[in-house]
N, C-alpha and C positions, 0 to 999 in steps of 0.2 A: 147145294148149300149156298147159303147168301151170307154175304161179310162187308160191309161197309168199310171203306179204306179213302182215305182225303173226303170225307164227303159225300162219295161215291158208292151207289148202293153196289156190290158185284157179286156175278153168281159164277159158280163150278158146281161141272157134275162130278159126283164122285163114281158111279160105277159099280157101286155095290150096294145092297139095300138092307148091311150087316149095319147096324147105328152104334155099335163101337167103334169100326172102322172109319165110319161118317167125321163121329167125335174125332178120333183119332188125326182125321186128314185137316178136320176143319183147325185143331189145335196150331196144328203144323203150321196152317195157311194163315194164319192170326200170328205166330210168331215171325216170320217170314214177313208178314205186311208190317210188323214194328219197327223193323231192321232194315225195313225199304227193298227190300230181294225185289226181284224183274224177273220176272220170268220169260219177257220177250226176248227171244232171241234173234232179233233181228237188229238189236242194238250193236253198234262197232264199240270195239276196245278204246275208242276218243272218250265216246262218251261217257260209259264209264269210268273212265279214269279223270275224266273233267270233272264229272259229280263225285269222285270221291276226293280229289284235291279240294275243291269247294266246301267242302263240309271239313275240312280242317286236316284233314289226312296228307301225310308227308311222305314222302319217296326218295331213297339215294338218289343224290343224279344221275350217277353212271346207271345203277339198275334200270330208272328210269329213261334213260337213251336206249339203254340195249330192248327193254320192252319196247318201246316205240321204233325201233327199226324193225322187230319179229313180230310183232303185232299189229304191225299198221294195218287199218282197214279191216280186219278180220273181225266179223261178226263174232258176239260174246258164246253164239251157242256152238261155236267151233273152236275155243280159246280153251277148255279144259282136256280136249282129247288132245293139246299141246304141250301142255304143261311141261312133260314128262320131257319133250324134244327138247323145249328152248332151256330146261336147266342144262340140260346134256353137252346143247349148242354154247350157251354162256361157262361149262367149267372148262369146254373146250377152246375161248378166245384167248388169242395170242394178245397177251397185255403187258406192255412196258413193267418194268420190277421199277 
């Protein structure tokens, strides 16, 4: 399937030669490229977080410290099988009352 995205002509195979599921995936991939989604995951949690403060998006500061000391450096496509840890780890910090 081919999608133009910035400009940019781009192709994916989909894998199946079912054309509703074609439809189906290319819908997907057309919503996702409005919303800016990355699929690279070879991008770090900087960057993402730089591009999402840039575009107007706001963050506690504390939250924001505690991400960036859990997340430094860690590529975005290993950031979701954490999730689960760093809330674990942040209801478990010892923080002044």
């Amino acid at each position: 399937m081919w999608l133009t995205i910035d400009g940019q002509k781009q192709r994916r195979a989909t894998g199946t030669e079912d054309p509703d599921k074609t439809a189906e995936m290319l819908a997907e991939w057309r919503d996702q490229a409005k919303v800016g989604f990355r699929k690279d995951a070879r991008l770090r949690y900087e960057e993402i977080r730089e591009d999402y403060l840039s575009n107007g998006g706001k963050i506690q500061e504390s939250i924001r410290r505690d991400l960036d000391g859990y997340f430094k450096n860690i590529r975005i496509g290993a950031i979701g099988d954490n999730l689960d840890a760093f809330r674990e780890w942040r209801d478990n910090l010892d923080r002044p009352e």
